[in-house]
C-alpha positions as CSV (number, residue, x, y, z in Angstrom):
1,X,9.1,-11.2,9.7
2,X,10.6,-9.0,8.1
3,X,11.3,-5.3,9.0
4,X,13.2,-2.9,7.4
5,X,16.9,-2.0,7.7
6,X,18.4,0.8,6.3
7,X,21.9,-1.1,6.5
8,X,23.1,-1.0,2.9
9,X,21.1,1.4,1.4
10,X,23.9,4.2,1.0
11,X,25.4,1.4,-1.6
12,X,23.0,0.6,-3.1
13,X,21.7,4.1,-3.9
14,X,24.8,5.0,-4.8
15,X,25.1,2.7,-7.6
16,X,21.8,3.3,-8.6
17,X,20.6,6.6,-8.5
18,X,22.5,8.3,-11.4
19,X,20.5,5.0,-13.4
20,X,16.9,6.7,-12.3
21,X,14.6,7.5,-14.7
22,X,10.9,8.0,-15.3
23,X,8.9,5.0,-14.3
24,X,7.7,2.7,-18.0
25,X,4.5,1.7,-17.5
26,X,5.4,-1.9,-18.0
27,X,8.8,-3.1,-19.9
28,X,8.5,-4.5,-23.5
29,X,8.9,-8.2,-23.3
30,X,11.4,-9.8,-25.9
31,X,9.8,-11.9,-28.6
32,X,9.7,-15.8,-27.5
33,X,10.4,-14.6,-24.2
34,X,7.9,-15.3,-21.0
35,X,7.9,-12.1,-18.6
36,X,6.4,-10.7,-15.4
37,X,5.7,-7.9,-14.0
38,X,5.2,-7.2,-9.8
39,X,4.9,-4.5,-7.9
40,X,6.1,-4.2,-4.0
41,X,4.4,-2.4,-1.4
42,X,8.2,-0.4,-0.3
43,X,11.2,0.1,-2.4
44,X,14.0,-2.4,-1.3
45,X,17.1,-0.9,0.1
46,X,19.7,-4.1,0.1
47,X,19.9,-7.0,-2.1
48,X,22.2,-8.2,0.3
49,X,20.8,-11.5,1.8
50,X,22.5,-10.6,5.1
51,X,21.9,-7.1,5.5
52,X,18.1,-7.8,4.3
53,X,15.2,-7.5,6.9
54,X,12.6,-6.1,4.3
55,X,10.1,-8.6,2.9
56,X,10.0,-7.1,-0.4
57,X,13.7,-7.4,-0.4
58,X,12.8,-11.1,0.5
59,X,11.0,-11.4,-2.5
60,X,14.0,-9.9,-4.7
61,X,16.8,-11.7,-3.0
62,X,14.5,-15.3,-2.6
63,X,14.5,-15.1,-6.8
64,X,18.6,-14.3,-6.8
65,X,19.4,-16.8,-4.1
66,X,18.8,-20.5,-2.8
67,X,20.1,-21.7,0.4
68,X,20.5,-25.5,1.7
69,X,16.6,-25.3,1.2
70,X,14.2,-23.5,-0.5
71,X,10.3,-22.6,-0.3
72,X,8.7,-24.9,-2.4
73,X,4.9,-23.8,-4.4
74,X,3.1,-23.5,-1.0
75,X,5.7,-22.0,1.1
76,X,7.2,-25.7,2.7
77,X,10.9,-26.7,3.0
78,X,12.6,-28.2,-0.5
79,X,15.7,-29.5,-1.2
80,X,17.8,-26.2,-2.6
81,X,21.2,-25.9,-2.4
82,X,21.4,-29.1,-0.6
83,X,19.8,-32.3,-2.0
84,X,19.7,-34.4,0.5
85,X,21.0,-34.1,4.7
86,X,21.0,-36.3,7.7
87,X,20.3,-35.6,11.2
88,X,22.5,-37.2,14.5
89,X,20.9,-39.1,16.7
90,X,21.1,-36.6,19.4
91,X,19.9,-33.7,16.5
92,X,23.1,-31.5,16.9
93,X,24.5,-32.4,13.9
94,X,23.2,-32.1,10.4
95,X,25.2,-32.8,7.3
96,X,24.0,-31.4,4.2
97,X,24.9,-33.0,0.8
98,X,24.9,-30.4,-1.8
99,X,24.5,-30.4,-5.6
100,X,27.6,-31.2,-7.8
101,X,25.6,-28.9,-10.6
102,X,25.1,-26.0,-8.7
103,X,26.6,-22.9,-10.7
104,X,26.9,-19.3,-9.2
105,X,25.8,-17.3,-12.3
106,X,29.4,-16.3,-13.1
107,X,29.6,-20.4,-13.7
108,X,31.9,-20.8,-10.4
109,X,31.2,-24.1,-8.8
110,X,28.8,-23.6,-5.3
111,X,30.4,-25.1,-2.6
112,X,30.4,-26.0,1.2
113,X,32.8,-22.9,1.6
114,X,30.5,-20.7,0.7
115,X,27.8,-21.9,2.7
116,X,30.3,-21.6,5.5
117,X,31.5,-18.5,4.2
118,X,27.9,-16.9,4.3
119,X,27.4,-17.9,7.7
120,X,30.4,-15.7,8.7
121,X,29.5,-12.7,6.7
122,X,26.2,-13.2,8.6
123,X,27.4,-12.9,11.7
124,X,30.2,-10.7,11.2
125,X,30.1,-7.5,13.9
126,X,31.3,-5.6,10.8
127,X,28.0,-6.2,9.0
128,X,25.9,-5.8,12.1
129,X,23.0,-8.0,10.8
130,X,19.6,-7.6,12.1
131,X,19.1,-11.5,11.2
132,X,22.2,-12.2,13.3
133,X,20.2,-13.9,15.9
134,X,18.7,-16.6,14.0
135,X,22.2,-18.3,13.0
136,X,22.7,-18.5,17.2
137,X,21.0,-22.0,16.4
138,X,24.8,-22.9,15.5
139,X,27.4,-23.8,18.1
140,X,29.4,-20.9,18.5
141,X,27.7,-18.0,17.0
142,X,26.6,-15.6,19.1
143,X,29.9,-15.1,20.6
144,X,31.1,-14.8,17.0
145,X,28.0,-12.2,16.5
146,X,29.1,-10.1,19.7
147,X,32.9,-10.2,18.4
148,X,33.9,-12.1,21.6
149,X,35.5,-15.3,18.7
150,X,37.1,-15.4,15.5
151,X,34.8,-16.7,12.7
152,X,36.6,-19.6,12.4
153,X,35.2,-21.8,15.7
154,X,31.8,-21.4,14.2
155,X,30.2,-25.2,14.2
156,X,29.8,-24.7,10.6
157,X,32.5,-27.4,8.5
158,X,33.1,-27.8,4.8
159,X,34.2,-31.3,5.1
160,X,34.8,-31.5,1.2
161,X,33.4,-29.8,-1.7
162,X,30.0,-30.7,-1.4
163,X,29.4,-31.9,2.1
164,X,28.5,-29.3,4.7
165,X,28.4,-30.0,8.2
166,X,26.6,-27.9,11.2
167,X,26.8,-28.5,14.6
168,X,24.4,-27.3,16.3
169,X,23.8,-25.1,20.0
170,X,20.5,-27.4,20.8
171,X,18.4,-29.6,19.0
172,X,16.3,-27.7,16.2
173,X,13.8,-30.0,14.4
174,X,12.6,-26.3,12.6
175,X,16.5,-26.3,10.8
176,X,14.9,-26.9,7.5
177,X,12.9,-24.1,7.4
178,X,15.5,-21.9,8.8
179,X,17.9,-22.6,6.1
180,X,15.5,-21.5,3.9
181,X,15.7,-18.4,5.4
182,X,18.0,-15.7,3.6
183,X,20.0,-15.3,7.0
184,X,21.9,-18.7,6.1
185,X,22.2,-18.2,2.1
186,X,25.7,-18.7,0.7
187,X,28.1,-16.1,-0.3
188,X,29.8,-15.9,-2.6
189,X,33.8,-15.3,-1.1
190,X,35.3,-15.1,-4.4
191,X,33.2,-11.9,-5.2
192,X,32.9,-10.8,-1.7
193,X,36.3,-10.7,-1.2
194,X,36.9,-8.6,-4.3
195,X,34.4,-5.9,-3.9
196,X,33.1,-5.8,-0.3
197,X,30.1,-4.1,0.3
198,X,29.9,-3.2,-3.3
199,X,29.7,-7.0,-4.4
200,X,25.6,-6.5,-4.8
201,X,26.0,-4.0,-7.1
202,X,24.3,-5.0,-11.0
203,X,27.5,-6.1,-13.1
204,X,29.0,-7.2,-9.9
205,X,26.2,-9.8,-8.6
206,X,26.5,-13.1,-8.0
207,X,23.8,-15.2,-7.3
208,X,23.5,-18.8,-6.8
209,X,19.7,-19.0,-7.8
210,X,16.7,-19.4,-10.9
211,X,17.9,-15.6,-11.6
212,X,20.4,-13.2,-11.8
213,X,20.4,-9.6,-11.1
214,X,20.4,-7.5,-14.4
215,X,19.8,-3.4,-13.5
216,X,18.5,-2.3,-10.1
217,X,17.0,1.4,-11.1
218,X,16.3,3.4,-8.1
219,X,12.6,4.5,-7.6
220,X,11.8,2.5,-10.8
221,X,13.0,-1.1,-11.2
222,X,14.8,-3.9,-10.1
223,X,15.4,-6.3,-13.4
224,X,16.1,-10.3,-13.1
225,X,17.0,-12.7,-15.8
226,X,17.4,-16.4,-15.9
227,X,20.3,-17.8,-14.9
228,X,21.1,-20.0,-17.2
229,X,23.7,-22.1,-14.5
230,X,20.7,-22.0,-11.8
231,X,20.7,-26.1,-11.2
232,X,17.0,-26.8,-12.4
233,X,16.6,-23.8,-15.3
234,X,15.4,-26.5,-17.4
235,X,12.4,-26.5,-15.8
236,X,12.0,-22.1,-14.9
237,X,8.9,-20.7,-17.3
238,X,9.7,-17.4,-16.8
239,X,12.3,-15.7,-18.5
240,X,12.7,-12.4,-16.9
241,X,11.3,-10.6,-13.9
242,X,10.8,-6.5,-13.5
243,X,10.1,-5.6,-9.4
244,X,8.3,-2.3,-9.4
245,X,8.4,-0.4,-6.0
246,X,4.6,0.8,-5.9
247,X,4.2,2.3,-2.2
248,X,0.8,3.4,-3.4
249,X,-1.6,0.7,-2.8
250,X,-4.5,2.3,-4.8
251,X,-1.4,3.0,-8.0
252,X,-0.9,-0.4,-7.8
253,X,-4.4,-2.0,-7.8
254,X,-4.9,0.3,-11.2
255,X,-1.8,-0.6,-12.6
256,X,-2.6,-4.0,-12.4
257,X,-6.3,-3.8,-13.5
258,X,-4.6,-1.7,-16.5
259,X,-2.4,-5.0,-17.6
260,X,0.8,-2.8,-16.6
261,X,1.5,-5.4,-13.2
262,X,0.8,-8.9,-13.4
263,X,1.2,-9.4,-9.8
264,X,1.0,-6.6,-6.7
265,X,2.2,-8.4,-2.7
266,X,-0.4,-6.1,-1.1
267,X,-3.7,-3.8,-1.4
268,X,-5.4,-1.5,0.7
269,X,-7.5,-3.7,2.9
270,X,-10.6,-1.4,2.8
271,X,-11.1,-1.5,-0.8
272,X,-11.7,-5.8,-1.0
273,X,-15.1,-4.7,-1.3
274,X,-14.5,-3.0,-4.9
275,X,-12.0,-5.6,-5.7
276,X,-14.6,-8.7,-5.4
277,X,-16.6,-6.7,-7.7
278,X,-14.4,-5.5,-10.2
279,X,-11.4,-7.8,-10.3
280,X,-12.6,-11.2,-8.5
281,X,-10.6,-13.9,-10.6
282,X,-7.4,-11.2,-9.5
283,X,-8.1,-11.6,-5.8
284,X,-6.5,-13.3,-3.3
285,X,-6.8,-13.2,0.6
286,X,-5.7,-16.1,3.4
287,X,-4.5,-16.5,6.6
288,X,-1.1,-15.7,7.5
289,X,1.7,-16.1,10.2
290,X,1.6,-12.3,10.9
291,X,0.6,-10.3,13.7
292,X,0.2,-6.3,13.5
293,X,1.2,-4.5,16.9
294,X,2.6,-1.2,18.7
295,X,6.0,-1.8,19.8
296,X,6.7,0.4,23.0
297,X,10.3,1.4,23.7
298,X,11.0,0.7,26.7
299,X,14.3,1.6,26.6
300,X,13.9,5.4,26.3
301,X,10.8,6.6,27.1
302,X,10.4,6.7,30.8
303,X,6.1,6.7,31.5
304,X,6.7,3.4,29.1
305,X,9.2,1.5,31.2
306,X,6.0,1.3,33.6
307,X,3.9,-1.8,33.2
308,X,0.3,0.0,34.2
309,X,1.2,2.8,31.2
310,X,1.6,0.1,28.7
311,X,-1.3,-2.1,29.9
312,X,-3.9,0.9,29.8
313,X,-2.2,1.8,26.4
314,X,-3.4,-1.7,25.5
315,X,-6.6,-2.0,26.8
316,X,-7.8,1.3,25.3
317,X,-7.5,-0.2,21.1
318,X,-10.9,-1.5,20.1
319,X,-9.7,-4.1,18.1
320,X,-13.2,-4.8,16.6
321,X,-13.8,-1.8,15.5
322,X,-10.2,-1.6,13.6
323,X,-10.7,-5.1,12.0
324,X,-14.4,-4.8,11.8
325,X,-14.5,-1.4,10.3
326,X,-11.4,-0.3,8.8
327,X,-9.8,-3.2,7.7
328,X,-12.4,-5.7,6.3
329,X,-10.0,-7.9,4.9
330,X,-10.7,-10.4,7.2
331,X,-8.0,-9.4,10.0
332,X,-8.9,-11.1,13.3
333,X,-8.4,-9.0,16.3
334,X,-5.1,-10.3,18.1
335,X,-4.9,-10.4,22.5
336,X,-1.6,-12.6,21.8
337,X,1.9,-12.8,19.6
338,X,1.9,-15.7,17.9
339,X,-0.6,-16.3,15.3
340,X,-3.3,-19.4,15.1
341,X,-1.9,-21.8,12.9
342,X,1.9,-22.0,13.8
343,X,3.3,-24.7,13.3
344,X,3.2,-27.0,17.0
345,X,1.9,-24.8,18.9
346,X,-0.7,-24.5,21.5
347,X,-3.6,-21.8,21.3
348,X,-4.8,-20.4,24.7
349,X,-1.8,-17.5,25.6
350,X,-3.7,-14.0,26.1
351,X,-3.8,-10.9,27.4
352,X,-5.1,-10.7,30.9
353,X,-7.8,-8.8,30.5
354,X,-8.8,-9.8,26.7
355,X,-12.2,-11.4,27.9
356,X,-13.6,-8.0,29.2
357,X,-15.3,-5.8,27.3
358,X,-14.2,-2.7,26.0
359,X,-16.0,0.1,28.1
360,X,-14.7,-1.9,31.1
361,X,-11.0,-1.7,29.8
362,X,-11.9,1.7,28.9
363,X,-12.6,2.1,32.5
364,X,-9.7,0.4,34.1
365,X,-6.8,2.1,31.5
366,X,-8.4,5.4,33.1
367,X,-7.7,4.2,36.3
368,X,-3.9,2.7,35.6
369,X,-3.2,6.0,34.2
370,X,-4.5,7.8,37.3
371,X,-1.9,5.4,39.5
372,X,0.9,6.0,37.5
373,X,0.2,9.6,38.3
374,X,-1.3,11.1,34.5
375,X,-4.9,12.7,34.7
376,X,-6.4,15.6,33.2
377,X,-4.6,18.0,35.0
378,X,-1.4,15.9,34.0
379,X,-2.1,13.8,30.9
380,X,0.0,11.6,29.3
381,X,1.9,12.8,25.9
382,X,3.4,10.3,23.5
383,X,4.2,9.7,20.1
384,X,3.3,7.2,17.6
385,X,5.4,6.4,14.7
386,X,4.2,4.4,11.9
387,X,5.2,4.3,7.9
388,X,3.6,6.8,5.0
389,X,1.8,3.8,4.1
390,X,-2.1,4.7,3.8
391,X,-3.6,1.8,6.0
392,X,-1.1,2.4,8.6
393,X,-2.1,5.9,9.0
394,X,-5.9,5.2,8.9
395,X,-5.1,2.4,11.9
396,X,-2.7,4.8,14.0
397,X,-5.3,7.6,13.6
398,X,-8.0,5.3,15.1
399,X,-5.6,4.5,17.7
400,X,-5.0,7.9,18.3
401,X,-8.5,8.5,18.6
402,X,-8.8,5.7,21.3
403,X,-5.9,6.8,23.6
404,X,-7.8,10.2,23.3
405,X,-10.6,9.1,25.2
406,X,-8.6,7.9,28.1
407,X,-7.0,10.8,28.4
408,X,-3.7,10.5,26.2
409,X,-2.6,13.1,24.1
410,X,-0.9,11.1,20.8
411,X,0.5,12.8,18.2
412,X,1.5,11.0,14.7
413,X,4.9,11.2,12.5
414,X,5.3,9.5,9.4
415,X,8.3,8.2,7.3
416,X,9.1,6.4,4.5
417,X,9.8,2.8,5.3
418,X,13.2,2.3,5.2
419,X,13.9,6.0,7.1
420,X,10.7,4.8,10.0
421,X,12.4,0.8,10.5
422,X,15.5,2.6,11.0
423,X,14.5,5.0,13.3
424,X,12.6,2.0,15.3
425,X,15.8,-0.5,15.2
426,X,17.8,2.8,16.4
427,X,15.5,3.7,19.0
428,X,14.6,6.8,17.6
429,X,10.7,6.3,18.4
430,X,8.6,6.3,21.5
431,X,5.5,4.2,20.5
432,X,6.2,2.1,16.7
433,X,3.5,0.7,14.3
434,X,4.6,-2.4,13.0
435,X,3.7,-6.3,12.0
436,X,5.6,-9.1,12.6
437,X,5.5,-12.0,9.6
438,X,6.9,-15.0,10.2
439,X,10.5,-16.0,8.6
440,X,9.8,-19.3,9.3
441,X,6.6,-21.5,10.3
442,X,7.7,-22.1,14.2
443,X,6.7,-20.2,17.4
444,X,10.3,-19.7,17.7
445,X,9.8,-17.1,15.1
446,X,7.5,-14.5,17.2
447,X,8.9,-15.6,20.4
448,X,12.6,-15.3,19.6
449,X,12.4,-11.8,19.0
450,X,12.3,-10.8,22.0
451,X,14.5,-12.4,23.9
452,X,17.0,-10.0,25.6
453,X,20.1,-10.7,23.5
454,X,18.2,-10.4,20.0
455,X,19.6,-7.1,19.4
456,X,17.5,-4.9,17.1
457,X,14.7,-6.5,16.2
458,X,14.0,-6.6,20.2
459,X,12.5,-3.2,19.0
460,X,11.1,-2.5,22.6
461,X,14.0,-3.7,24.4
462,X,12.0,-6.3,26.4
463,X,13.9,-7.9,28.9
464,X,12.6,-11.1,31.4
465,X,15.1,-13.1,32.6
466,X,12.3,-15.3,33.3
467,X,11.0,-15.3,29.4
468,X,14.8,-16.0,28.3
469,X,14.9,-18.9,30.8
470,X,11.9,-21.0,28.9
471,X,12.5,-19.7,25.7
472,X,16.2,-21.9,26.4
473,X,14.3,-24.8,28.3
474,X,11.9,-25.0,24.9
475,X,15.3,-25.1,23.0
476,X,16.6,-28.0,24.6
477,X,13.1,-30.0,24.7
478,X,13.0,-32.5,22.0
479,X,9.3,-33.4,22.0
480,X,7.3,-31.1,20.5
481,X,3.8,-31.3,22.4
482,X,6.3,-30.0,25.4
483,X,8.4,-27.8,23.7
484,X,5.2,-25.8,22.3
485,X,3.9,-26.0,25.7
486,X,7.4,-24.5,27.1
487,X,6.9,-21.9,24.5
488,X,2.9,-21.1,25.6
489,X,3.9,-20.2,29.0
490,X,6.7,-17.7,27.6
491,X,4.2,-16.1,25.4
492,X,2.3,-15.8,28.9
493,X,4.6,-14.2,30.7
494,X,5.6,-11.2,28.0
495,X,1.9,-10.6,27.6
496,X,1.4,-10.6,31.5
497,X,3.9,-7.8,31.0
498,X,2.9,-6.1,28.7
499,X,5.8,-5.9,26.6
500,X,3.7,-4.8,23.4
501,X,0.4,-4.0,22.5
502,X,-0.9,-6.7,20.2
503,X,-3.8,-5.6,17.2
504,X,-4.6,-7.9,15.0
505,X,-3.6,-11.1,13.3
506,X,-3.1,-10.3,9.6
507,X,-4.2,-12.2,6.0
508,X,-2.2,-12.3,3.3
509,X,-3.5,-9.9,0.3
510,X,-2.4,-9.5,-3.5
511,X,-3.9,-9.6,-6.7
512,X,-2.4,-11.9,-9.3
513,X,-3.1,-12.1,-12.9
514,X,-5.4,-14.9,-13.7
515,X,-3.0,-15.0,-16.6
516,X,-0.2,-16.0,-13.9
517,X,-0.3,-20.0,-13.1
518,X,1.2,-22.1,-10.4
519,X,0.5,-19.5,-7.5
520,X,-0.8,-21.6,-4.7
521,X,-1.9,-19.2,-1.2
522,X,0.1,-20.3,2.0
523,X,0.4,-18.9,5.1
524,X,3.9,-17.9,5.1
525,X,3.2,-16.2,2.1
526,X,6.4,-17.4,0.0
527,X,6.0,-17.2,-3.4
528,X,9.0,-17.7,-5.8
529,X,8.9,-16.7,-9.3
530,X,10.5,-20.2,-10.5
531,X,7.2,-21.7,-9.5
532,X,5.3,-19.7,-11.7
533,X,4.2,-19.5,-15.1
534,X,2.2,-17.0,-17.7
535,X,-0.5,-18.0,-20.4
536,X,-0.1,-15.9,-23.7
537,X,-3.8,-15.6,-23.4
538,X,-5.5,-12.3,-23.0
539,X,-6.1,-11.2,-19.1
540,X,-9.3,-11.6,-17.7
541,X,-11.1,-8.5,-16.2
């Protein structure tokens, strides 16, 4: 899933900055009142649901905003906005029946407009969204996307107040958890309209969801409340929520030993050692839809546009020593995309050469280099780009170290997340350290981005016409033991060609409060704050 964009960020530091101020080390909670605290692993930079590709700003905006559905305690499709929908026979059409009692938090009436209204924002050219791709699902989009129709022949109808109707491109038996998604959350025109980009600014937010936005302080704090007109507050424990942008994995393990967090979405994988000692009842670790990999771009970088460069690049990674040694978390090492455990899908796509051993790829990336003409004499120089985040740097430095022993001479470059996911969806990179986690719990998910007309997130710029071709026969085959089959033999081909090198399939990691109830582990790794709940008892250590 989720990468970063930088889209939006200009806004939303304007309107936040000059609100700054020294970090509290945890808010005071108001008397009768139910708080928590949770830090995220990267400062958001939009609340904007359709400017957002981060997933901590997933976690902010997924408390602010429902769409049609939502992600129930363990991650699954519920009923959101929408309480009820019905499929056509031939699964092109869904109507969506949505609540008479949903409220935006300004008390406005949600309805079917701005569901439809959100679906054009999404896929305006104007707002250039990174999620753009995913609403292609829906007849008419992507020439909408690519400014080639007006936003008004989108197959998306409000055929009354509270009855939304979407026709669709090709069947898509995974719509459910797509309108989870924040890619297809409403908007709300009536704000929108008023204040353009400046509509997800605090004092200007509207949000149709079990909060609403109260103070976003730069470098500090992003504050929620409950919304009062969210359909179901009745039945919302907490009160208010404080995200703490805490880029400092070892910071934020202490802060929440210290009782200052009550929740933190990450920590540093080589310290579960310490943490099953010190803070066991805090732990959690599971499987996840996620895959860590290098992204090479293809685009720009001519010795990477050859297939023998990028397979050699591949082979070199001892994967069991990163997730073995460095790691520990329980990583698997990964030789394909998508992730055991998806959702339909068939295990047995892999690199070609994922059975050998290591000193044999060693061997045979020496000799691919050699053909595509780099040896000692002429080595091959390239550039790795990864985030200031700690683990990333201990990984790419191992890497490094790998690609040194076949003769590559890598050097690293560092950036904050927001300025290093910008610089990969701009190109601005020759080899990218990354991971993939799922927006939704379908192959589709991995495999979609990177078909050719994607658009950023197609980070390497693959391009198969080949790929393209099955990825649309999948789309149009309505049993699923075929479709995933369809979908096996894509994943095939892109690893036959080495459009990326894969690393390792990740696990889920945070430490939660015991304190904190109804948190239930899931491998899409959803978990909304209107599912959870905090005993007044003290924390156990």
């Amino acid at each position: 899933m989720r990468k970063l964009t930088i889209a939006g960020l200009a806004v939303s530091t304007a309107l936040a900055v000059a609100a700054c101020q020294g970090k509290s080390p945890r808010p005071t909670c108001p008397v009768g009142q139910t708080c928590l605290e949770v830090g995220l692993d990267v400062e958001p930079a939009t609340l904007d649901p359709h400017r957002a590709n981060l997933v901590s700003e997933s976690w902010v905006i997924g408390d602010l905003m429902t769409g049609l559905t939502t992600d129930g305690p363990d991650g699954a499709p519920v009923p959101g906005g929408a309480s009820a929908w019905e499929t056509s026979p031939d699964g092109l059409t869904w109507t969506f029946h949505l609540r008479r009692d949903a409220r935006w938090s300004d008390g406005q009436a949600v309805t079917a407009d701005d569901y439809v209204f959100g679906l054009q924002h999404v896929l305006d050219p104007k707002i250039a969204s990174i999620y753009a791709y995913l609403a292609y699902v829906i007849k008419g989009a992507k020439p909408i996307s690519e400014g080639r129709a007006p936003a008004a022949s989108l197959g998306a109808r409000a055929l009354g107040p509270y009855t939304l109707q979407l026709t669709l491109e090709h069947p898509a038996p995974y719509l459910p958890e797509l309108t989870k998604h924040q890619s297809f959350y409403p908007a709300p025109r009536h704000v929108v309209e008023k204040y353009g980009d400046g509509w997800v600014a605090p004092g200007r937010y509207v949000s149709n969801g079990p909060y609403k936005l109260v103070s976003w302080r730069l470098g500090d704090h992003i504050a929620l409340a409950k919304n009062p007109d969210f359909y179901d507050a009745a039945h919302v424990c907490i009160d208010r929520v404080d995200y703490f942008a805490t880029p400092d994995a070892i910071s934020a393990e202490r802060r929440v030993q210290r009782g200052e967090l009550d929740i933190t979405n990450s920590f540093q994988s080589n310290r579960i050692d310490r943490l099953r000692k010190v803070m066991p009842a805090y732990l959690h670790t599971h499987t996840e839809l996620a895959t860590a990999y290098l992204s090479f771009n293809t685009r720009d970088v001519a010795p990477l546009k050859d297939v023998r460069v990028r397979r050699a690049l591949s082979e070199a990674i001892d994967r069991d020593f990163l997730t073995a040694k460095l790691t520990r978390a329980g990583q698997v090492p990964a030789y394909a995309f998508v992730p055991p455990g998806t959702a339909d899908y068939p295990s047995g796509a892999r690199t070609p050469w994922a059975a050998e051993a290591f000193v044999q790829r060693q061997v045979e990336a020496r000799a691919l280099l050699a053909q595509a003409g780099y040896t000692a004499g002429h080595p091959l120089r390239l550039e790795i780009k990864t985030t200031t985040n700690s683990e990333s740097l201990l990984l790419v430095q191992a890497i490094q170290a790998d690609w040194r022993a076949i003769g590559v001479e890598a050097s690293l470059v560092q950036n904050d997340g927001p300025v290093a996911f910008a610089a990969y969806a701009n190109r601005d990179y020759q080899v990218g350290f990354m991971s993939w986690i799922a927006d939704f719990n379908d192959p589709m998910t991995f495999l979609g981005v990177l078909k050719s007309d994607t658009g950023a997130q197609n980070y390497g710029d693959y391009k198969n016409p080949a790929y393209d071709a099955l990825l649309a026969a999948a789309d149009n085959q309505p049993d699923a033991t075929r479709r995933g089959q369809i979908l096996a033999r894509a994943e095939q081909l892109m690893l036959d060609d080495e459009a990326m090198a894969t690393v390792y399939f990740n696990v889920a990691r945070a430490l939660v409060n015991p304190r904190v109830t109804g948190w239930v582990d899931n491998p899409e790794n959803f978990h909304r704050t209107r599912w959870l709940c905090v005993r007044k008892s003290p924390s156990v250590q």
